[in-house]
ROTORDO-32216 format. One record per residue (C-alpha): residue number from 1; residue in one letter; x negated, y negated, z. Coordinates in steps of 0.2 Angstrom, whole numbers, padded with zeros to 4 digits, m for minus. Layout:
N
    k  r     c1     c2     c3
  NUM  A      X      Y      Z
...
This chain:
378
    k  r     c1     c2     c3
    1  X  m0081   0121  m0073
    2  X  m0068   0111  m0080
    3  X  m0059   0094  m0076
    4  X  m0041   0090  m0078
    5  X  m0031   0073  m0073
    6  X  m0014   0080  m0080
    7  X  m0005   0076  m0064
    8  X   0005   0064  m0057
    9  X  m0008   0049  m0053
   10  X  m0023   0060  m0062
   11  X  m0037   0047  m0067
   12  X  m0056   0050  m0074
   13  X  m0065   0052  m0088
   14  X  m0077   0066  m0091
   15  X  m0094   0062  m0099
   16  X  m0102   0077  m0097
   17  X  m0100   0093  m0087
   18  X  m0114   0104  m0093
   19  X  m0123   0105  m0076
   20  X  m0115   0104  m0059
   21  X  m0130   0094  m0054
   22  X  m0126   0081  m0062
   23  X  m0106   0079  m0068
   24  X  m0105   0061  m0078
   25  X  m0089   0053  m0073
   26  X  m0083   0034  m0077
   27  X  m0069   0027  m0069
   28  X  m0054   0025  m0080
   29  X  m0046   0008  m0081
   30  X  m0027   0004  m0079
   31  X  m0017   0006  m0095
   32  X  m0015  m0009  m0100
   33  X  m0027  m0020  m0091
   34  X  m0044  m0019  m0086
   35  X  m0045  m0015  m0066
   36  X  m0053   0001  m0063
   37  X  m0058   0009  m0045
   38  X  m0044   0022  m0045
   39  X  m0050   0038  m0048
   40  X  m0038   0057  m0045
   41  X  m0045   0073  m0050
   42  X  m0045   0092  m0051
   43  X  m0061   0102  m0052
   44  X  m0060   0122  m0056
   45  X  m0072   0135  m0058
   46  X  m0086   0127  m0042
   47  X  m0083   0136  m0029
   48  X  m0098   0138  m0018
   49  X  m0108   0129  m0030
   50  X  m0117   0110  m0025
   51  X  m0108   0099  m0036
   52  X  m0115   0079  m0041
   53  X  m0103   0068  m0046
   54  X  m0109   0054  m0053
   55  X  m0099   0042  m0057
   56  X  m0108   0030  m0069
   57  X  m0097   0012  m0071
   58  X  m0094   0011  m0053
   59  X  m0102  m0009  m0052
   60  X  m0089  m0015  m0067
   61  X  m0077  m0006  m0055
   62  X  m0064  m0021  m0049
   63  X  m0072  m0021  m0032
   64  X  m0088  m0016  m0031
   65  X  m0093  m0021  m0014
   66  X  m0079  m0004  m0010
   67  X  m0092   0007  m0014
   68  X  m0102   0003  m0001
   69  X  m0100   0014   0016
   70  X  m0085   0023   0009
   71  X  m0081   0041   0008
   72  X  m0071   0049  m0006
   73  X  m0056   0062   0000
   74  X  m0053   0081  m0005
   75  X  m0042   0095  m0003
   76  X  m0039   0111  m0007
   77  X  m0020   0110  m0006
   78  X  m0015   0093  m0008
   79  X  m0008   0093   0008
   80  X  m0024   0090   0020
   81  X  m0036   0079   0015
   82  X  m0054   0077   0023
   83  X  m0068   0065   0017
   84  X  m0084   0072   0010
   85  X  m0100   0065   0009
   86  X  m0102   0052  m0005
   87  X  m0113   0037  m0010
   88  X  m0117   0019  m0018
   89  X  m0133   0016  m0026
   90  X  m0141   0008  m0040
   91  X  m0124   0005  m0049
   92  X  m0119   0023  m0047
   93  X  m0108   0030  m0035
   94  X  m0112   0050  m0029
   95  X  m0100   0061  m0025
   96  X  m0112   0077  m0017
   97  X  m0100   0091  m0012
   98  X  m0101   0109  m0010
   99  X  m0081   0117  m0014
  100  X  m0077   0132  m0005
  101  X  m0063   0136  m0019
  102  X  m0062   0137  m0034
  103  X  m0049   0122  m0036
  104  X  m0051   0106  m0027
  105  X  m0044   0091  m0028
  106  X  m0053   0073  m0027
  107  X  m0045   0057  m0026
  108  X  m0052   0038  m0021
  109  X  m0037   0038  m0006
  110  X  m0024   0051   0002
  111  X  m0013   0052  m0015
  112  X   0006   0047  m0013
  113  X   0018   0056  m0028
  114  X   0031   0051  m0037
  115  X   0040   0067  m0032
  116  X   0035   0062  m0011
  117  X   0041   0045  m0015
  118  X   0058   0055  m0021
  119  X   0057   0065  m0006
  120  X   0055   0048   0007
  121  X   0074   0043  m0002
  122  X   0082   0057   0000
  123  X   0076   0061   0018
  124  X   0081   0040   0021
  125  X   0099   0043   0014
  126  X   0102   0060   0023
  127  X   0101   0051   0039
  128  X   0117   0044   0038
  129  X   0108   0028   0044
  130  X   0102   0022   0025
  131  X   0110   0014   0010
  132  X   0101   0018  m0007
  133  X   0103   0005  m0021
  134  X   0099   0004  m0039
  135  X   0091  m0014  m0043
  136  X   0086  m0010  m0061
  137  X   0071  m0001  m0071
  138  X   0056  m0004  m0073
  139  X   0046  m0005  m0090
  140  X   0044   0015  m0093
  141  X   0062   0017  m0085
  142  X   0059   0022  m0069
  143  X   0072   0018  m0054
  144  X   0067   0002  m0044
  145  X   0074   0006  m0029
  146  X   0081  m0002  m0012
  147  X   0084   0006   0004
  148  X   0095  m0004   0017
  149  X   0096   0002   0033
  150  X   0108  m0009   0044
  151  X   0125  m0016   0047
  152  X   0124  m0030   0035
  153  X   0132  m0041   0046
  154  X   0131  m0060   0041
  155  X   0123  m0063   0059
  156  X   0110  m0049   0057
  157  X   0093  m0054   0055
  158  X   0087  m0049   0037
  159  X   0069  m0042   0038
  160  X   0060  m0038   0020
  161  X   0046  m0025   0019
  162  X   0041  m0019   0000
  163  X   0024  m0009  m0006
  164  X   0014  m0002  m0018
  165  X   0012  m0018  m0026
  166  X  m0005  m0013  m0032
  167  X   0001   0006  m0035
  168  X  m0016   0012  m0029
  169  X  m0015   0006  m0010
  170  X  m0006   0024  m0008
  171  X  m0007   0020   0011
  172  X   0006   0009   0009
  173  X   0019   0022   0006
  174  X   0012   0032   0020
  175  X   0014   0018   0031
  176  X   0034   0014   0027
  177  X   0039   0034   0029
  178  X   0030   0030   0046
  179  X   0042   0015   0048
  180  X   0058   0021   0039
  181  X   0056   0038   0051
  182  X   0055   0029   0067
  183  X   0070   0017   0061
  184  X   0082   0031   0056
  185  X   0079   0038   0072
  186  X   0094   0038   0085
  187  X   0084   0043   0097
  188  X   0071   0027   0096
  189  X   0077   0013   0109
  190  X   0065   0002   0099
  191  X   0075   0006   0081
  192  X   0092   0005   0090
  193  X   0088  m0015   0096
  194  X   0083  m0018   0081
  195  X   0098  m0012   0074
  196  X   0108  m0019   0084
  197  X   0102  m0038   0078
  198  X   0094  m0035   0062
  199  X   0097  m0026   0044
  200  X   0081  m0020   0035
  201  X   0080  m0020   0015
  202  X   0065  m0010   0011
  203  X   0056  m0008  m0005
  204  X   0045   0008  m0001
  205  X   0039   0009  m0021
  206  X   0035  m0008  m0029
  207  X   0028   0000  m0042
  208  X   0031   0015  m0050
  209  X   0025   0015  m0065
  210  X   0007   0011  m0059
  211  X   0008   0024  m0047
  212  X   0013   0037  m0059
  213  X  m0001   0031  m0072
  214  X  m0013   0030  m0061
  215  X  m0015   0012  m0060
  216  X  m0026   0003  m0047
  217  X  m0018  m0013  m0048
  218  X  m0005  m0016  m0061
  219  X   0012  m0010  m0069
  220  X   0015  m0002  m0087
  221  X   0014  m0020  m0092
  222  X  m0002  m0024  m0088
  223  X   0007  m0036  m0077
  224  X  m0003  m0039  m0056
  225  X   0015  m0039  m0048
  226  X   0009  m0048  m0032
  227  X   0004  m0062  m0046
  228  X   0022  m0064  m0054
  229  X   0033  m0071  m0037
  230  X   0033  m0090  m0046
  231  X   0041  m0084  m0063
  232  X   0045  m0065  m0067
  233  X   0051  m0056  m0082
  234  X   0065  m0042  m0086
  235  X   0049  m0041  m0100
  236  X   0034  m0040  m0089
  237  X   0037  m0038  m0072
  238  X   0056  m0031  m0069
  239  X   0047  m0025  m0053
  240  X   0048  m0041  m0044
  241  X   0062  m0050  m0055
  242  X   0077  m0038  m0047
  243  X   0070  m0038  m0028
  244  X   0066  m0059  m0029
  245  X   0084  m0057  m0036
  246  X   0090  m0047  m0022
  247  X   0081  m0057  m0009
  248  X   0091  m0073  m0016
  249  X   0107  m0063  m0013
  250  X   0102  m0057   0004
  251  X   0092  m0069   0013
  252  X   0076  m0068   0020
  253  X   0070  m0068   0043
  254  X   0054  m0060   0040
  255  X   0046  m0054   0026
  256  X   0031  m0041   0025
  257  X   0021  m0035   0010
  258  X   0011  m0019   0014
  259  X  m0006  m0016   0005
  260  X  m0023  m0007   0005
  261  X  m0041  m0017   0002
  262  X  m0056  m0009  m0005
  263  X  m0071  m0018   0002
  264  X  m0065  m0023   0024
  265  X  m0068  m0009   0034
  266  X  m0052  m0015   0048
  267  X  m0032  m0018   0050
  268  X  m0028  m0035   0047
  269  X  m0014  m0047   0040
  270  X  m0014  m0060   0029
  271  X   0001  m0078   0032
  272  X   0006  m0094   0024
  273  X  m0005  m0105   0031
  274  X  m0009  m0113   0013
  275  X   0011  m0114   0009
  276  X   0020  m0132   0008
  277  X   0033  m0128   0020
  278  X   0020  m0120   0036
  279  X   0023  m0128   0051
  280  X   0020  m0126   0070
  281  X   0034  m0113   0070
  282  X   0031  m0102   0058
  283  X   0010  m0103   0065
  284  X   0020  m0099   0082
  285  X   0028  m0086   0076
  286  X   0013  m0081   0068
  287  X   0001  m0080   0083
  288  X   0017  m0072   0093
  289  X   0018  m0055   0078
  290  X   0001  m0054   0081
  291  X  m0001  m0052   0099
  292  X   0011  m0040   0098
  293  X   0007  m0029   0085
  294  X  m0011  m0028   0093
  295  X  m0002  m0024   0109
  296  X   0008  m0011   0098
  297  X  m0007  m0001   0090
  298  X  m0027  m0003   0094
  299  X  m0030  m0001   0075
  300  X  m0022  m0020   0072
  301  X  m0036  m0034   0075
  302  X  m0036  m0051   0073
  303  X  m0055  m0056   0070
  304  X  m0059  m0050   0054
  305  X  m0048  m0053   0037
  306  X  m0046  m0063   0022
  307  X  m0051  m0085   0025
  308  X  m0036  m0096   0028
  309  X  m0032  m0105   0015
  310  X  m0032  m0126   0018
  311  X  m0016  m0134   0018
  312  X  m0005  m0134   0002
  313  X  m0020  m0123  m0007
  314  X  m0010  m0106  m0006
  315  X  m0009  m0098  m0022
  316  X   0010  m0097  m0024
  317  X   0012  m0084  m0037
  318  X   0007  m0071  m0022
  319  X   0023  m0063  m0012
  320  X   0020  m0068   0004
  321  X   0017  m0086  m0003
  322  X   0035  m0087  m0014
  323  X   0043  m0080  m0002
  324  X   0038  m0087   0015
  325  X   0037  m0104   0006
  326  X   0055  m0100  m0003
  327  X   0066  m0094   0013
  328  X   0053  m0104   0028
  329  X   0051  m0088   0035
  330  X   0037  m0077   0044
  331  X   0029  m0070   0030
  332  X   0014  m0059   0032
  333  X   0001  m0047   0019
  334  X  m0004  m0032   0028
  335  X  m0020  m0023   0025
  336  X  m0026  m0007   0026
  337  X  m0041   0001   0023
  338  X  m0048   0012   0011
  339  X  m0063   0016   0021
  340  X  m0060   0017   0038
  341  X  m0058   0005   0055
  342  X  m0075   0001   0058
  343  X  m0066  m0004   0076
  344  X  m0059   0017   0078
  345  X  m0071   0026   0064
  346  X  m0064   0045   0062
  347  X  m0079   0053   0053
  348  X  m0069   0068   0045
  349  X  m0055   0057   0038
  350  X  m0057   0038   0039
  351  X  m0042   0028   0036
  352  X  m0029   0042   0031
  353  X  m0011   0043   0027
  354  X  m0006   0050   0044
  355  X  m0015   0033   0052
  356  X  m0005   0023   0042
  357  X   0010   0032   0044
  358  X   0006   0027   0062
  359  X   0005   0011   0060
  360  X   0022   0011   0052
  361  X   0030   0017   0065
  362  X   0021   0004   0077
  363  X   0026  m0010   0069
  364  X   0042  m0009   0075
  365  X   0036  m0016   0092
  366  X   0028  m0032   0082
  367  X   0046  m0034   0074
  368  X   0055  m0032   0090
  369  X   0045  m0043   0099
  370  X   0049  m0060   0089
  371  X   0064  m0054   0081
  372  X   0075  m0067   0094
  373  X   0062  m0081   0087
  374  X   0063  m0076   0067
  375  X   0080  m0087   0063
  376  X   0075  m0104   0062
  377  X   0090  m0116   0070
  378  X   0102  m0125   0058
């Protein structure tokens, strides 16, 4: 048997592999910080053989309580992924699995590449529809990169969506090619109104780096992006420096920040309630996204989610914070994840990329439905 990570997002270590019964794995934490709960490998030479994985560190994991009730992914072809029967106890999280190849891929959520994330601008551009811009590099060099899709009229709305924050929340990326598919397409009466009054600016890939590392939540750095709105560095955090920058320049109507959470099994969002400058608008136009969105998709609820935070307690260095504090605008966190909906469960994939491409595309509706209450009047 034998166990490689020498792939784009590969991460594990390998304590022992002398008996399929019991493979000894540890988590391997980000490369420069200490988060660890990303895990990305390939396993050769098992097929039809009972495999144990045992992953030994899995409670100094960042989130622990993820463990519970969650299903690792695999796939033979890195194209279709399926869960397979995992489990949390005493510390230890167990992989048990039975490969029917002798190469199989494992991975703690649907992967998203570097080279997909290449492949999502290129398809964007050739539409015709989509303006790709270089905003500067990150800390190993790689493009940060911004898709505008829209007129760029003065009196279009300007509507904000980044991801991959936290590189690990894959389903993030999934969920804008949803979204940047349904925009681009001519053919969609929803993407043409909103075309018709809005321009999008769109981040698909906050981090890069992270993601090609392997990272669960932070860049080459070290640095937790969605930790570095208030003061950001060309140094640090380069990530968030050019797209604040860029926002500054543009403007900001609406602002959502796409992510992944380990431990709550539902679709949820998180707002500015704990901001300076909330008010009964933006809690209006709050309450009125959501009613829509959950009108827009049945894997969006309402019930279950992070606490609000009391008035002027919002940690400020978060992006949904800066920003819809900074431009007193509609600012929301989306949620996704790595489980499954407890409210829809699908036993043979869970949450998956293809759901959250899904709910890309849906959100659309959420978006059109308040887009004529986003600009605040003069």
């Amino acid at each position: 048997m034998k166990i490689t990570t020498q792939f784009d997002a590969g991460s594990i270590i390998v304590k022992d592999l002398t008996h399929p019964d019991n493979i000894r794995l540890a988590l391997r934490p980000d490369n420069a910080s200490e988060f660890a709960q990303w895990f990305y490998f390939r396993l050769q030479g098992a097929a039809y053989t009972r495999c144990t994985m045992n992953f030994e560190n899995a409670a100094q994991s960042a989130y622990p309580e993820g463990w519970e009730d969650y299903q690792a992914v695999a796939s033979y072809d890195r194209q279709n992924w399926f869960r397979v029967p995992s489990r949390y106890e005493n510390g230890v999280f167990t992989i048990e699995h039975t490969p029917l190849a002798n190469s199989i891929y494992y991975a703690y959520f649907e992967p998203y590449s570097h080279e997909q994330h290449l492949n999502l601008l290129g398809e964007a551009q050739g539409s015709g529809l989509c303006q790709i811009d270089d905003l500067g590099s990150t800390v190993q060099g790689r493009d940060i990169n911004l898709l505008t899709i829209g007129s760029q009229a003065e009196s279009d709305l300007k509507i904000w969506i980044t991801a991959r924050q936290h590189p690990g929340e894959t389903m993030a990326e999934w969920f804008i090619e949803g979204l940047l598919m349904r925009l681009l397409d001519s053919q969609d009466p929803t993407a043409r109104a909103l075309l018709d009054r809005a321009t999008f600016y769109i981040v698909p890939n906050m981090n890069p780096d992270g993601a090609f590392l392997g990272n669960l939540r932070t860049n080459a750095a070290g640095a937790n992006l969605n930790r570095e709105w208030l003061e950001p560095s060309v140094e640090k955090s380069p990530e968030v420096y050019y797209v604040r920058q860029k926002m500054h320049e543009a403007g900001v109507d609406l602002f959502l920040d796409i992510h992944g959470d380990e431990s709550i099994p539902y679709v949820f969002v998180a707002g500015t309630e704990g901001v300076p400058n909330y008010n009964t608008r933006i809690e209006q136009l709050q309450n009125q996204f959501k009613a829509a969105f959950q009108a827009a998709s049945p894997d969006f609820q309402d019930e279950f989610g992070y606490e609000k935070d009391l008035p002027n307690q919002a940690n400020m260095t978060l992006a949904t914070h800066y920003v819809g504090n900074e431009f007193k605008c509609l600012a929301y966190t989306l949620e996704m994840p790595f489980k499954d909906n407890a409210n829809l469960p699908d036993d043979d994939f869970g949450w998956s990329g293809q759901r959250s491409l899904r709910l890309g595309e849906s959100i659309l509706n959420a978006i059109l439905a308040v887009s004529p209450a986003l600009r605040r009047e003069s």
